[in-house]
VMD Tcl script that builds the backbone (N, CA, C; Angstrom):
set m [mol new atoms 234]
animate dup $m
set s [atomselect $m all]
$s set {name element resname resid chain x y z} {
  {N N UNK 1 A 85.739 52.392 57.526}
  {CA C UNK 1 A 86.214 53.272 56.496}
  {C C UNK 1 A 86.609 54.626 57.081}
  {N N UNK 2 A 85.806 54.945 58.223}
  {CA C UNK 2 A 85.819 56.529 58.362}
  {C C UNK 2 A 87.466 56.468 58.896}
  {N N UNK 3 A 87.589 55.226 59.936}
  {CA C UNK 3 A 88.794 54.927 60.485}
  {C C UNK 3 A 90.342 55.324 59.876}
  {N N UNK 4 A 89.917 54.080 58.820}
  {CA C UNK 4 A 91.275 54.559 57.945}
  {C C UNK 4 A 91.586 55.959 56.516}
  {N N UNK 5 A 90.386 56.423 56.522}
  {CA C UNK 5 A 90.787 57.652 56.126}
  {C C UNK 5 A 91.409 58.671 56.975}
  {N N UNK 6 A 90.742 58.779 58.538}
  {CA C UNK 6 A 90.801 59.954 59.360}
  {C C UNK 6 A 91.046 58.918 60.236}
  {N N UNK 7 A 92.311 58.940 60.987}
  {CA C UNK 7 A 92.875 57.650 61.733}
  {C C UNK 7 A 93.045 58.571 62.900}
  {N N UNK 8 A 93.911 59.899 62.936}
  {CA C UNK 8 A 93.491 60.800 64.070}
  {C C UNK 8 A 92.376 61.266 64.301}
  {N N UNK 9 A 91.282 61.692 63.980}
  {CA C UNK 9 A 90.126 62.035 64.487}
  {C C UNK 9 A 89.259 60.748 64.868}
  {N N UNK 10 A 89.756 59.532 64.242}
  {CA C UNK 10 A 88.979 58.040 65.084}
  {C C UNK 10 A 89.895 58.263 66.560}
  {N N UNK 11 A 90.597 58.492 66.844}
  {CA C UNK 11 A 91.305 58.485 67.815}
  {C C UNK 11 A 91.797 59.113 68.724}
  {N N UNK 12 A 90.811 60.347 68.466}
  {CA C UNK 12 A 90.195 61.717 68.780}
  {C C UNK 12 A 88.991 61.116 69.825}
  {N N UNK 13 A 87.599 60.492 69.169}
  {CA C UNK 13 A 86.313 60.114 69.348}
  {C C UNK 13 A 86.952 59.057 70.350}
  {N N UNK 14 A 88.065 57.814 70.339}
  {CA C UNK 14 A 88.000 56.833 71.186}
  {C C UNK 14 A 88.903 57.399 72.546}
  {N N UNK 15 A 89.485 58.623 72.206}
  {CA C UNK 15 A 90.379 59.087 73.818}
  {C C UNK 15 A 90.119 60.199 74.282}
  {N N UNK 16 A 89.781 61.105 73.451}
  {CA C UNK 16 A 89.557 62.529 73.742}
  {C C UNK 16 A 88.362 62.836 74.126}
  {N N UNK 17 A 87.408 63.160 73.258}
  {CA C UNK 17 A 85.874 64.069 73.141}
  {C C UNK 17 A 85.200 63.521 72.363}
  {N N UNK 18 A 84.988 64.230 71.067}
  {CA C UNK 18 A 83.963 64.050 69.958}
  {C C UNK 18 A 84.448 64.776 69.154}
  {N N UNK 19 A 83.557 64.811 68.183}
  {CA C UNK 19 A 83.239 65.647 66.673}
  {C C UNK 19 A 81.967 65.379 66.233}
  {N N UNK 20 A 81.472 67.157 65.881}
  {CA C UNK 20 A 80.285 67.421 65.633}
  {C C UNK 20 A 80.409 67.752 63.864}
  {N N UNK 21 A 79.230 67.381 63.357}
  {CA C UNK 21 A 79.752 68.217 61.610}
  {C C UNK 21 A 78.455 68.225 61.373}
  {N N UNK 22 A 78.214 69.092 60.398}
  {CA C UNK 22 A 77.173 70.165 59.765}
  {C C UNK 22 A 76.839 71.538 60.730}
  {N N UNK 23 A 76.355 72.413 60.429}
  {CA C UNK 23 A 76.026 73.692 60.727}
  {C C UNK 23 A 74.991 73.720 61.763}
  {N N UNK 24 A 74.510 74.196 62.667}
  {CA C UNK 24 A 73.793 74.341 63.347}
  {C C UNK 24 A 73.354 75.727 63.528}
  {N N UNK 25 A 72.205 76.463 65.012}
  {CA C UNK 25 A 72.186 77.467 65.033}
  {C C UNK 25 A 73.364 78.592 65.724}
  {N N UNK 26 A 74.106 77.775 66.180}
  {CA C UNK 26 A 75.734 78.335 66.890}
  {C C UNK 26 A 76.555 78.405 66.237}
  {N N UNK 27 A 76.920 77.621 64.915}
  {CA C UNK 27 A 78.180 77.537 64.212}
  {C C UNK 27 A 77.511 77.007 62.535}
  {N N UNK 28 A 78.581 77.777 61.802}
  {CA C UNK 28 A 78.255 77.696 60.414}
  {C C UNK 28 A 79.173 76.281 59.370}
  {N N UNK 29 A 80.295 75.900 60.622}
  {CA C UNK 29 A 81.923 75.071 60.118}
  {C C UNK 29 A 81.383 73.685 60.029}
  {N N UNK 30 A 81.874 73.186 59.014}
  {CA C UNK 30 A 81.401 71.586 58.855}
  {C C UNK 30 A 81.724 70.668 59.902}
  {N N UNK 31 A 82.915 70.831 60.019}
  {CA C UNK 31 A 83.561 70.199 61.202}
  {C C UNK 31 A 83.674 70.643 62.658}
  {N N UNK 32 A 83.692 70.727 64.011}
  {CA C UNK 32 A 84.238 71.066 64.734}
  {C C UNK 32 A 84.753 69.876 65.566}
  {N N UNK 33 A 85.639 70.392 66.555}
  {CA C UNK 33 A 86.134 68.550 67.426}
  {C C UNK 33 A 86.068 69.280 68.584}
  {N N UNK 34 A 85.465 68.826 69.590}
  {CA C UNK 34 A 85.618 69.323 71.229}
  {C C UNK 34 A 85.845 67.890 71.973}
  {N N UNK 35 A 85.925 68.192 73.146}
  {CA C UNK 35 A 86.493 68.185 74.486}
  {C C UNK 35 A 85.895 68.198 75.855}
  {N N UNK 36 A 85.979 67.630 76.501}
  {CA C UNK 36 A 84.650 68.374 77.715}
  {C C UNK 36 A 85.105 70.126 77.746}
  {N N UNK 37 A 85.733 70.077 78.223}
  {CA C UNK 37 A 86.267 71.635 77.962}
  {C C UNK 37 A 85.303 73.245 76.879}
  {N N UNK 38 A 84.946 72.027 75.937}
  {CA C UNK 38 A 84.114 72.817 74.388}
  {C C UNK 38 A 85.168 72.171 73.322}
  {N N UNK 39 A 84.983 73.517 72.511}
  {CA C UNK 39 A 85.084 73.934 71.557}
  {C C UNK 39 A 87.036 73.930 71.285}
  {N N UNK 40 A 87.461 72.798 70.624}
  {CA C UNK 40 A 88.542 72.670 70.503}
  {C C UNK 40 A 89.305 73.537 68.532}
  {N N UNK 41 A 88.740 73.307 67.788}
  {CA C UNK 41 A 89.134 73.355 66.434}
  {C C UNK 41 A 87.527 73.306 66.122}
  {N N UNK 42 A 87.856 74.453 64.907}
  {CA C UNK 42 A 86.548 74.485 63.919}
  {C C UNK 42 A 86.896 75.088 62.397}
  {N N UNK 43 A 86.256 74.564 61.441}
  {CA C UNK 43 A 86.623 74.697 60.458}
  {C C UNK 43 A 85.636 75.934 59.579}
  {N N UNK 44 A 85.967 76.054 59.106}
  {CA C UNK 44 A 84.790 77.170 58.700}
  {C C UNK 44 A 85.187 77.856 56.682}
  {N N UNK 45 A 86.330 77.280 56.487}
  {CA C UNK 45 A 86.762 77.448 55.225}
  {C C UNK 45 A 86.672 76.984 54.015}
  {N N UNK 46 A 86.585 75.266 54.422}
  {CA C UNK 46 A 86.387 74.457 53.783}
  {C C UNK 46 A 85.139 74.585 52.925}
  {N N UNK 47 A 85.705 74.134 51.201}
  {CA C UNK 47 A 84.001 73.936 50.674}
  {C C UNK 47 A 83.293 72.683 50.847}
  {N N UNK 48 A 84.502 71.450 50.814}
  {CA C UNK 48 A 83.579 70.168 50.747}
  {C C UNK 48 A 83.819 69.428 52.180}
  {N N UNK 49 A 83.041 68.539 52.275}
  {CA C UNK 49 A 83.010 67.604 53.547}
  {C C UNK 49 A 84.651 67.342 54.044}
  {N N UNK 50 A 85.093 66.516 52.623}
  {CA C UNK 50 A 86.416 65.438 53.033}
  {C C UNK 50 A 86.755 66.510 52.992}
  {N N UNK 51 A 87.145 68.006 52.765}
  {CA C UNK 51 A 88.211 68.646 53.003}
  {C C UNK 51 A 88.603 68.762 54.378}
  {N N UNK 52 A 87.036 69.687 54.852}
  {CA C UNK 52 A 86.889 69.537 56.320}
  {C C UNK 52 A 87.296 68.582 57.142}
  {N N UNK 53 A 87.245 67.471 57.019}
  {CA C UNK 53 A 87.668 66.324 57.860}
  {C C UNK 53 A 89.329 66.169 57.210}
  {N N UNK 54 A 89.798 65.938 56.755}
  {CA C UNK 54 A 91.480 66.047 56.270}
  {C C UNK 54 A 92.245 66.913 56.928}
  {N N UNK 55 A 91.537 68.277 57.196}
  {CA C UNK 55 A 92.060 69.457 57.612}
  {C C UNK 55 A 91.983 69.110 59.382}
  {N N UNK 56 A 90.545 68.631 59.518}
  {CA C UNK 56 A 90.559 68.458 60.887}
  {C C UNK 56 A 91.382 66.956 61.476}
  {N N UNK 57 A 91.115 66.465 60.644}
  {CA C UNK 57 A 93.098 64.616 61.350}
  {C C UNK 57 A 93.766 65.745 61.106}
  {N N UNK 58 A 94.786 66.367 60.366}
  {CA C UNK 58 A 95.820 67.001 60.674}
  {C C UNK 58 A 95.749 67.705 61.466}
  {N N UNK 59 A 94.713 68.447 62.235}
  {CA C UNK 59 A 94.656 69.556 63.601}
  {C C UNK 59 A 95.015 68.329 64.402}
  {N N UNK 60 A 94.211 67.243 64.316}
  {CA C UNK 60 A 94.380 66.206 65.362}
  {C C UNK 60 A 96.124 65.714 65.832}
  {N N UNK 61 A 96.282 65.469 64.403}
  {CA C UNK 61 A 97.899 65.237 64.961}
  {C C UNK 61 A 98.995 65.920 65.354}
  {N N UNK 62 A 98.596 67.025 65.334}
  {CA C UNK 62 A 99.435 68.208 65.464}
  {C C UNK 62 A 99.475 68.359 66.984}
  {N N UNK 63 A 97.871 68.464 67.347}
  {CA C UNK 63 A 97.972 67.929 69.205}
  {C C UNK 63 A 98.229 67.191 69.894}
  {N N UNK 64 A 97.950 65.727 69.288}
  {CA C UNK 64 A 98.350 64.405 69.847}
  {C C UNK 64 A 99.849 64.950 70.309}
  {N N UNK 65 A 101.110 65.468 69.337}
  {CA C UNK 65 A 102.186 65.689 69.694}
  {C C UNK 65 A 102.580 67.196 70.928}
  {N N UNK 66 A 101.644 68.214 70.606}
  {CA C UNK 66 A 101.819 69.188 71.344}
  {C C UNK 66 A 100.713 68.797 72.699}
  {N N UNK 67 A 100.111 68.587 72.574}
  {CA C UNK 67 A 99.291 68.804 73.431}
  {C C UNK 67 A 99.013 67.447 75.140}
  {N N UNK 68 A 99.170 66.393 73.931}
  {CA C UNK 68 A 99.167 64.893 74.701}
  {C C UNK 68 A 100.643 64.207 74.664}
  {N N UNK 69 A 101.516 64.447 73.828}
  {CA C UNK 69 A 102.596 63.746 73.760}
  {C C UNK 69 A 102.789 62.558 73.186}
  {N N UNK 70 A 101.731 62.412 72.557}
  {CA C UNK 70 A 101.290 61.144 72.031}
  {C C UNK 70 A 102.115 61.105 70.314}
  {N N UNK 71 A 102.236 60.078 69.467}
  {CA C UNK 71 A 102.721 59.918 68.441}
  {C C UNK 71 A 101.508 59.751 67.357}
  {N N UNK 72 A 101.265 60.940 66.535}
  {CA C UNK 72 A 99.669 60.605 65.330}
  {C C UNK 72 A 99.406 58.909 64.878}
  {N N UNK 73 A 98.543 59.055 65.064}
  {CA C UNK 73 A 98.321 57.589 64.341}
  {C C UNK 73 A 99.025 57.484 62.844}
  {N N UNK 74 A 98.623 59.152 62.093}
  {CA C UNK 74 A 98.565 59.059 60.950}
  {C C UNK 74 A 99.663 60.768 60.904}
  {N N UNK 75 A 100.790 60.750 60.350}
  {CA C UNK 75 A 101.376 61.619 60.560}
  {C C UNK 75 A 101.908 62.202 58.871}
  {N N UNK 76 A 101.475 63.534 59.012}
  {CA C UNK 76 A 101.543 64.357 57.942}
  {C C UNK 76 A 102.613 65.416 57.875}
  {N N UNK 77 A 103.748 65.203 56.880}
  {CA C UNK 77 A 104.587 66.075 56.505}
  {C C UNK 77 A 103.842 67.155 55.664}
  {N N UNK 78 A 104.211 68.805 55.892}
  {CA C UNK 78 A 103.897 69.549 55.264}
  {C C UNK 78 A 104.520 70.827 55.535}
}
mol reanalyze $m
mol bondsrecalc $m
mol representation Tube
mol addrep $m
């Protein structure tokens, strides 16, 4: 399920890094997605969960194209 809602951030977790979500003592953002590197995108605006994660596949695909060259799994006009 998580797959086909958030098809870039599954595909984030199987090529890239990870994603961390809920708050901790470092960060307050539901979402964040890193990298070995760190700290790639963090959300911090959002009120509900799925927003957070919606917001964060579209960060995802936005890099797949800038960043990797890659084509989104799941590609969002806006």
């Amino acid at each position: 399920m998580f797959s086909e809602n958030y098809p870039n951030l599954d595909w984030w977790i199987n090529c890239i890094g990870w994603i961390e979500l809920g708050n901790d003592m470092y960060s307050t953002s539901w979402v964040r997605i890193l990298d070995q590197g760190g700290d790639c995108y963090e959300d911090e605006d959002s009120e509900l969960l799925d927003e957070a994660l919606d917001k964060a596949d579209r960060w995802v695909a936005t890099e797949m194209v800038e960043r990797f060259g890659e084509e989104p799994v799941k590609r969002y006009d806006d």
